[in-house]
mmCIF file of the C-alpha atoms, coordinates in Angstrom:
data_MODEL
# 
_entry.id   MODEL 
# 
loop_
_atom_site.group_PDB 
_atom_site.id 
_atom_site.type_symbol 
_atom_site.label_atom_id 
_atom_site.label_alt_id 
_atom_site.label_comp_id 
_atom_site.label_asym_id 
_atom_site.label_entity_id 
_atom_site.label_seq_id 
_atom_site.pdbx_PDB_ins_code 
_atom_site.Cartn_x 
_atom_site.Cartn_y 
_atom_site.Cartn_z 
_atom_site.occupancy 
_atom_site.B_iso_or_equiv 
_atom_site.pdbx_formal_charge 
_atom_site.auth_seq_id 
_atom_site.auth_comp_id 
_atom_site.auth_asym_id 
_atom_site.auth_atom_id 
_atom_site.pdbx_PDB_model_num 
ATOM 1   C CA . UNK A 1 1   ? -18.069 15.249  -13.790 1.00 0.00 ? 1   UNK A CA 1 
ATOM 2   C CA . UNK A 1 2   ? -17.518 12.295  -11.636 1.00 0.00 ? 2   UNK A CA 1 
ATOM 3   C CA . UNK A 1 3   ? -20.391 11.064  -8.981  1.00 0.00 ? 3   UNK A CA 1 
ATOM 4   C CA . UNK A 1 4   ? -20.284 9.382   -5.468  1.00 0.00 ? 4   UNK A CA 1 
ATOM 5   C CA . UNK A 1 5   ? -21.482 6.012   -4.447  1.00 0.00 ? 5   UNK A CA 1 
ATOM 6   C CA . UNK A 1 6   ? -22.848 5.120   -0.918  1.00 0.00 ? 6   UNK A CA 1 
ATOM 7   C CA . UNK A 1 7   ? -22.229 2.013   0.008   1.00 0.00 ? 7   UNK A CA 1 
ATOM 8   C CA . UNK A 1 8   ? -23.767 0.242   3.647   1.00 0.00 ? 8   UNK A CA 1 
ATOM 9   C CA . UNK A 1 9   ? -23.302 -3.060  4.725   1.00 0.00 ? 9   UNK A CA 1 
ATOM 10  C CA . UNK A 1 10  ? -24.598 -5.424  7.520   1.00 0.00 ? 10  UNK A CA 1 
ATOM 11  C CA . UNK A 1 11  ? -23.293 -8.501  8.349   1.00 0.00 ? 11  UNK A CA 1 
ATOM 12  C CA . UNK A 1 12  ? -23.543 -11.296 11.079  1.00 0.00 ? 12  UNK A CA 1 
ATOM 13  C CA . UNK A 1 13  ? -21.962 -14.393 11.728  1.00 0.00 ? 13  UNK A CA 1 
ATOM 14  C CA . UNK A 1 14  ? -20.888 -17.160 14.449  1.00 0.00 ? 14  UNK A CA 1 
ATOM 15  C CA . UNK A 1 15  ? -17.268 -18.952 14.857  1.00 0.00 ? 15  UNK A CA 1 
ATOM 16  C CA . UNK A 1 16  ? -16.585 -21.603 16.768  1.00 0.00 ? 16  UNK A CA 1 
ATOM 17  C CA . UNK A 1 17  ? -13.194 -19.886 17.944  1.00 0.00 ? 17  UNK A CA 1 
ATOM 18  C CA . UNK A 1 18  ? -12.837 -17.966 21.359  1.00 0.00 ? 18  UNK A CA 1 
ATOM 19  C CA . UNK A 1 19  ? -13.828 -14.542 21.687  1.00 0.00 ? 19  UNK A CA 1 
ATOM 20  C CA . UNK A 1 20  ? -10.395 -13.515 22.469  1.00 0.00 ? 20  UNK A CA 1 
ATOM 21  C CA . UNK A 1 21  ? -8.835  -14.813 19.228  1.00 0.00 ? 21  UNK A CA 1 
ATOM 22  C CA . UNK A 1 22  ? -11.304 -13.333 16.830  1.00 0.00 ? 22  UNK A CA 1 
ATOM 23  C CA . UNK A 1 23  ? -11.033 -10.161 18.678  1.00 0.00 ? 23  UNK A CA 1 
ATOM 24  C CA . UNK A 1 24  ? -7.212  -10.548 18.750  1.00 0.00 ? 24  UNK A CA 1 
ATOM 25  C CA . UNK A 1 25  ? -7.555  -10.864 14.790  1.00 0.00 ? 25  UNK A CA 1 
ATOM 26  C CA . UNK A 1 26  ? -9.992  -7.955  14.446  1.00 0.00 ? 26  UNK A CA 1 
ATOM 27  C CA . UNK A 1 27  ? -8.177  -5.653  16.318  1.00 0.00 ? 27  UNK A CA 1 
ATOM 28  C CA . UNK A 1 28  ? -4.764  -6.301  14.451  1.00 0.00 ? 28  UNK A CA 1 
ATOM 29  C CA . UNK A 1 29  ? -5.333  -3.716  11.496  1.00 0.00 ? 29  UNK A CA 1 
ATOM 30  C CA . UNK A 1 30  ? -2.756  -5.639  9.013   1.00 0.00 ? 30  UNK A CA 1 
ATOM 31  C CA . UNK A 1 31  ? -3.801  -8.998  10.344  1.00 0.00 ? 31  UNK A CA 1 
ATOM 32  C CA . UNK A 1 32  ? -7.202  -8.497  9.349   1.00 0.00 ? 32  UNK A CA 1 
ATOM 33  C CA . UNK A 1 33  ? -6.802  -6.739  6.427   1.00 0.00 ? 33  UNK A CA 1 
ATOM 34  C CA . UNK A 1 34  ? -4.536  -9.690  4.829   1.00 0.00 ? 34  UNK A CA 1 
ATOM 35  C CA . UNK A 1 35  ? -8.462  -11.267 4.203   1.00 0.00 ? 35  UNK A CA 1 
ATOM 36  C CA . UNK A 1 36  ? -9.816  -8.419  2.206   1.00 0.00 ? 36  UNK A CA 1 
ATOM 37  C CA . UNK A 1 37  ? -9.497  -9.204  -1.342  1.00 0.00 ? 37  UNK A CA 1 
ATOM 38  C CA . UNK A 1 38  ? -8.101  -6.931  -3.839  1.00 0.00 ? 38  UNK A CA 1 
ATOM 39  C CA . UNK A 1 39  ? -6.007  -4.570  -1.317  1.00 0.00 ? 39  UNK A CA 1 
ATOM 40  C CA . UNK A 1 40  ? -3.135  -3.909  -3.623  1.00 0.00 ? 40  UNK A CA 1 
ATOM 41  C CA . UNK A 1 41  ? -1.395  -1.886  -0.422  1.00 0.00 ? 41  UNK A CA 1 
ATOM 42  C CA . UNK A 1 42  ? -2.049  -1.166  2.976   1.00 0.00 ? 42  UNK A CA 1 
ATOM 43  C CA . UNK A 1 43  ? 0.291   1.706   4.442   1.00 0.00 ? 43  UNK A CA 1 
ATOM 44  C CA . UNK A 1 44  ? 0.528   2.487   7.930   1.00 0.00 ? 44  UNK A CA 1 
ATOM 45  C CA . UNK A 1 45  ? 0.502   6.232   8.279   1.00 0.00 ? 45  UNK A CA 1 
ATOM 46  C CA . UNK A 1 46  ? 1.177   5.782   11.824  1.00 0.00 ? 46  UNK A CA 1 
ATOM 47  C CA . UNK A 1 47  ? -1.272  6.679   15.055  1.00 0.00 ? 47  UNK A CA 1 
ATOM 48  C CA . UNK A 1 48  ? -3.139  3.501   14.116  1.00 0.00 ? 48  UNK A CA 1 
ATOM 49  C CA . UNK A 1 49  ? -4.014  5.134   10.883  1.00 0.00 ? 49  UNK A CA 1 
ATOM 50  C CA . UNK A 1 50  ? -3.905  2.714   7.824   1.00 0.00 ? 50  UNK A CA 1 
ATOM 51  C CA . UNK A 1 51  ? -4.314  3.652   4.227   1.00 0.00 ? 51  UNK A CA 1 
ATOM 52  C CA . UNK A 1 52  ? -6.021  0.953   2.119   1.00 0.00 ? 52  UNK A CA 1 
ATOM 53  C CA . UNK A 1 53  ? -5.204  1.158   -1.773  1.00 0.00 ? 53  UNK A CA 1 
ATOM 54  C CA . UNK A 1 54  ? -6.623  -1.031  -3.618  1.00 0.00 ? 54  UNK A CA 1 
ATOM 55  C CA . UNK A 1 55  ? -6.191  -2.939  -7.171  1.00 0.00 ? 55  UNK A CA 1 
ATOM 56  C CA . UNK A 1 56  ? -6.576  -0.317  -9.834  1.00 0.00 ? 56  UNK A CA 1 
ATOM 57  C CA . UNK A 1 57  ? -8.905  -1.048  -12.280 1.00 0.00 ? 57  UNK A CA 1 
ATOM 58  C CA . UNK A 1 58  ? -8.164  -0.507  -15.603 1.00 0.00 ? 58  UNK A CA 1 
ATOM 59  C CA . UNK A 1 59  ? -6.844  -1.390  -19.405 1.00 0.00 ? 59  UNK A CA 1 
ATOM 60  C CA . UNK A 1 60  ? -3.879  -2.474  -20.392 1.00 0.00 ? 60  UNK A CA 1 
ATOM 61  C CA . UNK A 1 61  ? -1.542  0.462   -18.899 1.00 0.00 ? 61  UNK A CA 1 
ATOM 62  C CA . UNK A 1 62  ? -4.439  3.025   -18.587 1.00 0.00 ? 62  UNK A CA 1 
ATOM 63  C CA . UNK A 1 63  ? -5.745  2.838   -15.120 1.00 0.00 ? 63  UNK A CA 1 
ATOM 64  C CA . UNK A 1 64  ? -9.440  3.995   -15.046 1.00 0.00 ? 64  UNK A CA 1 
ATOM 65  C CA . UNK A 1 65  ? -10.223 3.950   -11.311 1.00 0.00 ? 65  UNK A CA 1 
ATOM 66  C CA . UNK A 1 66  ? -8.082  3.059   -8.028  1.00 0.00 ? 66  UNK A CA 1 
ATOM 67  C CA . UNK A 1 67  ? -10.007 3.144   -4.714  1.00 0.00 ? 67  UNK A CA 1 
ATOM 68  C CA . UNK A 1 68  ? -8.240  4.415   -2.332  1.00 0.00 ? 68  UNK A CA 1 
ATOM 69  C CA . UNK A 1 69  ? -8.771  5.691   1.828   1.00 0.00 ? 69  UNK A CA 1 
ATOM 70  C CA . UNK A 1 70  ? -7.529  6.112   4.823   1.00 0.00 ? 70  UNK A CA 1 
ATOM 71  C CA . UNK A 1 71  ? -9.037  5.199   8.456   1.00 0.00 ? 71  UNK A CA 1 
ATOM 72  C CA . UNK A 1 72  ? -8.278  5.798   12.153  1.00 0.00 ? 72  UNK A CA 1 
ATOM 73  C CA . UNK A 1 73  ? -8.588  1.992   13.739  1.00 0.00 ? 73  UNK A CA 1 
ATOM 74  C CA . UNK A 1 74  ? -9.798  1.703   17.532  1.00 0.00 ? 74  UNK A CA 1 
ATOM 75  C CA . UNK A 1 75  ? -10.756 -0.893  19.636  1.00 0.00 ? 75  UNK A CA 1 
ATOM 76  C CA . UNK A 1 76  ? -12.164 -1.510  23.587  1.00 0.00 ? 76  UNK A CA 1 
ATOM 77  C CA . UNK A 1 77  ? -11.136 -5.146  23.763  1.00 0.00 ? 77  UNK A CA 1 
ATOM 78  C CA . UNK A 1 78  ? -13.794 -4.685  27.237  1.00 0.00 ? 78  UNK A CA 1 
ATOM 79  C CA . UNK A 1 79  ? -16.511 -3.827  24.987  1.00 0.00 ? 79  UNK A CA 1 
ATOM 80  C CA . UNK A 1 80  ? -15.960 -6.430  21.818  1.00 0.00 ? 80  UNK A CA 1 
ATOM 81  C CA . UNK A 1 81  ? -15.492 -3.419  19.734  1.00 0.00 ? 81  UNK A CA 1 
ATOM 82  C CA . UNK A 1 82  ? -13.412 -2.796  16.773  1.00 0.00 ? 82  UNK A CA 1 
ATOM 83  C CA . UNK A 1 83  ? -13.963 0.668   15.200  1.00 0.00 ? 83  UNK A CA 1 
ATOM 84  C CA . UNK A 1 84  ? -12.787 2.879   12.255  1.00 0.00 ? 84  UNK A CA 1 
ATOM 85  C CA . UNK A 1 85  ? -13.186 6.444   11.293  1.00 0.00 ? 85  UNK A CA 1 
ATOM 86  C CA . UNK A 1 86  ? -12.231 8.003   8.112   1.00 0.00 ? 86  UNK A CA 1 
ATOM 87  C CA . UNK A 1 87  ? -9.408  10.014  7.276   1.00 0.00 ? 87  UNK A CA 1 
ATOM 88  C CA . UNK A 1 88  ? -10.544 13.351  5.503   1.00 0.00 ? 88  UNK A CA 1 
ATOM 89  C CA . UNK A 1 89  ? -8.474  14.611  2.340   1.00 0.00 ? 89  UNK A CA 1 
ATOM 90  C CA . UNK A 1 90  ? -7.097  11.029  1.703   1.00 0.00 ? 90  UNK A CA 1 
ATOM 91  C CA . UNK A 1 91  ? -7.931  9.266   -2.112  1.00 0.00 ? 91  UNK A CA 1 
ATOM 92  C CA . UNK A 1 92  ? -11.101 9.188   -3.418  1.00 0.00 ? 92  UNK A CA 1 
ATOM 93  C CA . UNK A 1 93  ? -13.210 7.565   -0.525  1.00 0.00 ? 93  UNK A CA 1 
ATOM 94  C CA . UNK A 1 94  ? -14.373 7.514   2.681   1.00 0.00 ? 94  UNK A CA 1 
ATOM 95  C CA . UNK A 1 95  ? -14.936 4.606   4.964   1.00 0.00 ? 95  UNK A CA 1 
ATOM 96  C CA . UNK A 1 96  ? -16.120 3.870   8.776   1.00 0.00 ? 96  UNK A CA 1 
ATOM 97  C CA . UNK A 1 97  ? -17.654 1.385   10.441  1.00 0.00 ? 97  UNK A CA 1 
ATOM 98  C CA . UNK A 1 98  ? -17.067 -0.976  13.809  1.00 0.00 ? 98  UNK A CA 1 
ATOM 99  C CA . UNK A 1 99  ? -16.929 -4.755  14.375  1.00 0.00 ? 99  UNK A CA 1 
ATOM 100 C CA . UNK A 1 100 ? -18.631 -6.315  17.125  1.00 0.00 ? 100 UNK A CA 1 
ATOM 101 C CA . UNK A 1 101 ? -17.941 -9.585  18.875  1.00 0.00 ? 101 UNK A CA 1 
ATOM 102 C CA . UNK A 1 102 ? -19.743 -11.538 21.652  1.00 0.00 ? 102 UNK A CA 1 
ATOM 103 C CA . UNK A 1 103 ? -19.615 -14.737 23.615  1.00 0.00 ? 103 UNK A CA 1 
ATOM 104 C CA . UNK A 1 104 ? -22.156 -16.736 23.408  1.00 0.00 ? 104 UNK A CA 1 
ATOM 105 C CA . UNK A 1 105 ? -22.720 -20.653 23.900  1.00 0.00 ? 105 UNK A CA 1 
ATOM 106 C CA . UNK A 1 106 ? -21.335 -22.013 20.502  1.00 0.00 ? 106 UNK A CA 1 
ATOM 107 C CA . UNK A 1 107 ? -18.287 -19.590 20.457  1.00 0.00 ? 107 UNK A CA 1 
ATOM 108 C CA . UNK A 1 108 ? -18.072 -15.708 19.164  1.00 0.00 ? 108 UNK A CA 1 
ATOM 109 C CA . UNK A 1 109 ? -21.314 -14.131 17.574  1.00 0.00 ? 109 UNK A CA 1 
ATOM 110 C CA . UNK A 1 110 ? -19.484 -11.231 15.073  1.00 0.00 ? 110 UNK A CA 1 
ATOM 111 C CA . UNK A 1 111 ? -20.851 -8.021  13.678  1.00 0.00 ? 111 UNK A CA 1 
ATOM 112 C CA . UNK A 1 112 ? -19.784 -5.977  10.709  1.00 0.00 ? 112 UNK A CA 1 
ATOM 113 C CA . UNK A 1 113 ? -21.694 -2.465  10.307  1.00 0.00 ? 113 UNK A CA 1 
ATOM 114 C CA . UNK A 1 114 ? -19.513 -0.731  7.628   1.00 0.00 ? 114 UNK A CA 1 
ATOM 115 C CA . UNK A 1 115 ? -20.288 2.225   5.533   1.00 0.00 ? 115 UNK A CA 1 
ATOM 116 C CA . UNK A 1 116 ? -18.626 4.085   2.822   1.00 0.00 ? 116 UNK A CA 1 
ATOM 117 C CA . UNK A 1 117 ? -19.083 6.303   -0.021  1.00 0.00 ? 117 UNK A CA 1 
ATOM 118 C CA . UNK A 1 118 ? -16.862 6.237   -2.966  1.00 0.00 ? 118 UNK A CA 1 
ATOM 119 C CA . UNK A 1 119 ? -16.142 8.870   -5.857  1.00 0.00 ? 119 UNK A CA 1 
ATOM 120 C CA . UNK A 1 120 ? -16.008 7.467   -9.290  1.00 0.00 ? 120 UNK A CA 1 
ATOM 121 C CA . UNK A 1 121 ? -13.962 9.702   -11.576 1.00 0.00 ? 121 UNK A CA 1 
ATOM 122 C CA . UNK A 1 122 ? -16.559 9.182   -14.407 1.00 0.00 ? 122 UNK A CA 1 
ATOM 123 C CA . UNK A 1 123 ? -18.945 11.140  -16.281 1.00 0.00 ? 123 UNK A CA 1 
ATOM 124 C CA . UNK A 1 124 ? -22.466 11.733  -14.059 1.00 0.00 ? 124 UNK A CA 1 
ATOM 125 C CA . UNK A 1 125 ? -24.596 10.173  -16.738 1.00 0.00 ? 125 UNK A CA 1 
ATOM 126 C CA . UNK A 1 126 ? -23.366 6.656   -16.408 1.00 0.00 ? 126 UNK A CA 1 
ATOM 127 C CA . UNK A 1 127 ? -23.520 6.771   -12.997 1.00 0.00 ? 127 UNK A CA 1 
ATOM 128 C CA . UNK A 1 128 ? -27.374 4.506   -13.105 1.00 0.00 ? 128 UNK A CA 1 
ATOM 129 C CA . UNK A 1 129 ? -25.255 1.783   -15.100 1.00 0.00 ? 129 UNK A CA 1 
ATOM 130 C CA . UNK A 1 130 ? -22.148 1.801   -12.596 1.00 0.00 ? 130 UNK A CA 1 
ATOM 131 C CA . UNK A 1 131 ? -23.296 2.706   -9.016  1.00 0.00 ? 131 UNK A CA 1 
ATOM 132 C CA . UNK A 1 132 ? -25.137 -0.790  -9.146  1.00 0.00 ? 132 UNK A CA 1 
ATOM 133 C CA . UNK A 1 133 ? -21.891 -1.998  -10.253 1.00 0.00 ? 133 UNK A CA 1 
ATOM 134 C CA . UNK A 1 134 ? -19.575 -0.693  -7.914  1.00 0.00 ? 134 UNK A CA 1 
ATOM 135 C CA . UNK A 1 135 ? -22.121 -1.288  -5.255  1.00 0.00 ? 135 UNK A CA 1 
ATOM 136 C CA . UNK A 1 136 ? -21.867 -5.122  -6.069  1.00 0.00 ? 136 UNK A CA 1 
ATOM 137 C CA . UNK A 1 137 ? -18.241 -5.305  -6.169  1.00 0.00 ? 137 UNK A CA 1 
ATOM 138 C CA . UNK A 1 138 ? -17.762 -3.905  -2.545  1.00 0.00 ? 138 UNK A CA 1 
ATOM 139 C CA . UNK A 1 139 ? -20.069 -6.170  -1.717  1.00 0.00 ? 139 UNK A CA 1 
ATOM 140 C CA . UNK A 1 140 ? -18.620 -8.831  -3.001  1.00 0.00 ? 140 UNK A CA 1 
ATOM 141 C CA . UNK A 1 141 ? -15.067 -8.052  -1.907  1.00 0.00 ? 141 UNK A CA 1 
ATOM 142 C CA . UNK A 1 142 ? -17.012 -7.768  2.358   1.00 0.00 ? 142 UNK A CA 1 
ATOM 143 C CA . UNK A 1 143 ? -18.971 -10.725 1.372   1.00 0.00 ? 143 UNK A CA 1 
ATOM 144 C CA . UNK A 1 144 ? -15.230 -12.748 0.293   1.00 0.00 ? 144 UNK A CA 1 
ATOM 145 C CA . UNK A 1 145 ? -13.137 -11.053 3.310   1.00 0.00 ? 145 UNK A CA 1 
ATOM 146 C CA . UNK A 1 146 ? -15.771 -12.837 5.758   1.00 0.00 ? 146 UNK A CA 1 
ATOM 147 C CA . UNK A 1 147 ? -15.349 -16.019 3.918   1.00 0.00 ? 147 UNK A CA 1 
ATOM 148 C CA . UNK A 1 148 ? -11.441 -15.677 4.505   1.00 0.00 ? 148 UNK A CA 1 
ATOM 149 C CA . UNK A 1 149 ? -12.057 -14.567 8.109   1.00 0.00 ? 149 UNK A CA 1 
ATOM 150 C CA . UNK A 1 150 ? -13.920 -17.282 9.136   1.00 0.00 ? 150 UNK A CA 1 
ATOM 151 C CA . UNK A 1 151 ? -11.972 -20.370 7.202   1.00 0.00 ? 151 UNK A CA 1 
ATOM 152 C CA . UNK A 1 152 ? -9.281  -18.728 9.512   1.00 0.00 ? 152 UNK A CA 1 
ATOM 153 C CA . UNK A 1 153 ? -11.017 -18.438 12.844  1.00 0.00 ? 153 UNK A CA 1 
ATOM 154 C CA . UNK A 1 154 ? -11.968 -22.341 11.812  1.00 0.00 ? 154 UNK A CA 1 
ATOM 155 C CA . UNK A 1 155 ? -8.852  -23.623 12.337  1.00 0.00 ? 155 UNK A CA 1 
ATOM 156 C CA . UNK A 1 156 ? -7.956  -21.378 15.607  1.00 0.00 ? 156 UNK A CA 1 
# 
């Protein structure tokens, strides 16, 4: 019987670059997403709707887990606001969240509130060995794609 994993992440940061270019990243669904690590494909379903599928996980030829979701993207350029919501019925999780960006005096201040919760097509009793796990490799992956976002905003 497999189990879901809930997943929420905070993060802040400042760039040097101009509001208007991180924004202009942000908002540009397969510009951004070229940072995140691991995306194997990202399909545009149209309507601003994306599906994300990422690197399957697995040995040899026997895959034993591919993550894989779809969101609705949004953004108010007027409010600094970058938001997704999930797509129902699509893969095997479900994933929202919003970034926030802000001028302030030594460039863009940015905000990532993201949220998701994952189902792992594994037995329920390991699921207190691999929820810490899977929990640490989403983080990981966030914790690399801001990494890649701001070496890029660096040089804007």
């Amino acid at each position: 019987m497999a189990f879901t994993v809930d997943i929420s992440l905070l993060r802040e940061f400042t760039t040097s670059a101009g509001l208007d270019a991180v924004f202009a990243i942000l908002a540009d669904v397969p510009r951004s997403a070229a940072h995140f690590p691991k995306v194997d494909a990202l399909v545009d379903l149209g309507g601003n709707v994306f599906r994300w599928e990422m690197e399957k996980i697995g040995i040899g030829s026997y895959t034993l887990q591919q993550t894989v979701y779809a969101c609705l993207y949004r953004d108010d350029a007027a409010a600094g606001r970058v938001f997704w919501e999930p797509v129902q019925g699509v893969g095997n999780a479900v994933v929202g969240g919003e970034w926030k960006v802000r001028q302030t005096t030594a460039g863009t201040a940015v905000t990532l509130n993201t949220r998701g919760s994952l189902t792992v097509d594994f037995p329920s009793f390991l699921q207190f060995m691999l929820a810490p796990l899977v929990e640490m490799e989403f983080t990981g992956m966030v914790d690399q794609y801001i990494v890649n976002l701001k070496e890029s905003f660096s040089i804007l």
